[in-house]
C-alpha positions as CSV (number, residue, x, y, z in Angstrom):
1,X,0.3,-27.7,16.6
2,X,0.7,-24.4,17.1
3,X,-0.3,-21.6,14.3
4,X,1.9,-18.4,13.3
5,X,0.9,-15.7,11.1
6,X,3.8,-13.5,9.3
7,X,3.0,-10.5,7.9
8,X,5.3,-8.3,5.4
9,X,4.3,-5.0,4.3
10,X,0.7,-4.6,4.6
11,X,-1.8,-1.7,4.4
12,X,-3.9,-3.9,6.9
13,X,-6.6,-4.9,4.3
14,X,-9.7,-6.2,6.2
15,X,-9.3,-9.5,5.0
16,X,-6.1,-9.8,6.7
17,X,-7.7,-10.9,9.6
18,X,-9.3,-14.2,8.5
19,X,-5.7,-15.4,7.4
20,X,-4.5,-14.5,10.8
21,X,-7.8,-16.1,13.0
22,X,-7.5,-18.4,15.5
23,X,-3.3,-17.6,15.4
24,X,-1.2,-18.2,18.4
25,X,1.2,-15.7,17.3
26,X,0.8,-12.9,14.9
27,X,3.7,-11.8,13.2
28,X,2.7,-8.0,12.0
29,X,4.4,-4.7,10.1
30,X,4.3,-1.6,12.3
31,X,5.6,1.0,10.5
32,X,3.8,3.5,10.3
33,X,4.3,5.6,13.4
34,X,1.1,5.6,15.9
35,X,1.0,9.5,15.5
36,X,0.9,9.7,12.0
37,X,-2.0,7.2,11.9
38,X,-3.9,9.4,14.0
39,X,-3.1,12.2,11.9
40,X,-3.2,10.9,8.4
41,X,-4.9,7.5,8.3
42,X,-4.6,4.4,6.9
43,X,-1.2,4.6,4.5
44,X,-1.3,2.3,1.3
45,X,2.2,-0.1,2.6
46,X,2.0,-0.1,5.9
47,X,0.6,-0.5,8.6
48,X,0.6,1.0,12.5
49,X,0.8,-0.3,15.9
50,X,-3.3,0.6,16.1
51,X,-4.0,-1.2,12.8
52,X,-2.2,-4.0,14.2
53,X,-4.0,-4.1,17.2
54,X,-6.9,-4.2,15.6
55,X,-6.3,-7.2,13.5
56,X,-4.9,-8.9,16.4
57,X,-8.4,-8.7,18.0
58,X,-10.7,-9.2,15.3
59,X,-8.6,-12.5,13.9
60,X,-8.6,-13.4,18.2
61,X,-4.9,-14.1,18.2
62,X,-3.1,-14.9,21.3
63,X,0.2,-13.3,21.0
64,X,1.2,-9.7,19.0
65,X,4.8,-9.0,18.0
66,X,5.2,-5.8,16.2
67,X,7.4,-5.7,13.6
68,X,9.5,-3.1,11.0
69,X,9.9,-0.7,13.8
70,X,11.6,2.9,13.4
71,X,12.3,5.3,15.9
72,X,9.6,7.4,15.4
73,X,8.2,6.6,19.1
74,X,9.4,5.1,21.8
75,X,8.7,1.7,23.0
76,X,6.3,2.1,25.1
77,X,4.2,4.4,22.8
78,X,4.0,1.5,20.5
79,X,2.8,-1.2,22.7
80,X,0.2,1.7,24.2
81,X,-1.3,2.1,20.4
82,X,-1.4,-1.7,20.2
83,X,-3.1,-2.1,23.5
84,X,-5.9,0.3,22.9
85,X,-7.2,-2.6,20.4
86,X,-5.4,-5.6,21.1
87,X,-5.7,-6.9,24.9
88,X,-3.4,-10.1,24.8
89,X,0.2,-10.5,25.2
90,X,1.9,-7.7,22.7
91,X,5.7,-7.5,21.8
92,X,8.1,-5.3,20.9
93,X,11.2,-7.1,20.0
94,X,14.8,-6.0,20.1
95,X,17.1,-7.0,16.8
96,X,18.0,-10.8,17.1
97,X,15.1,-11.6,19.7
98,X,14.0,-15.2,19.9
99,X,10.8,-16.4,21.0
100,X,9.3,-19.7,21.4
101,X,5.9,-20.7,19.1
């Protein structure tokens, strides 16, 4: 079978990552904008594209979708955040996107 991992609203606790290891997909808040991590840190709800990215890697999942989006950045600043951590297949989905587990 195949494994998913959902995450609601998070502050990316380290321990996050064991529930997500092995994971084929990894479900996981994005909230907080990439720039404001990099300008204020970790926030205590949320998490960012980079924090995601990083628990993406650590737990080795196969497959990031970044959820909870706002426009704070565009698209592809997102995924760029994410990627700097997070070397598999990363998504940013559209309202009412589907995707096969």
């Amino acid at each position: 079978g195949k494994i998913l991992v959902y995450s609601g609203d998070t502050n990316g606790d380290e321990s996050f990552w064991q529930l997500a290891r092995g994971a084929d997909t990894l479900i996981m808040d994005a909230s907080v904008g990439s720039k404001v991590f990099v300008k204020k840190g970790r926030q205590p709800t949320h998490t960012s594209p980079q924090q995601a990215g990083m628990l993406a890697d650590r737990a080795g999942v196969k497959r990031l979708i970044l959820f909870s989006l706002y426009d704070f950045e565009e698209k592809p600043e997102m995924i760029e955040a994410a990627a700097k951590y997070f070397k598999g297949e990363i998504i940013y989905p559209s309202d009412l996107d589907q995707f096969e587990i």
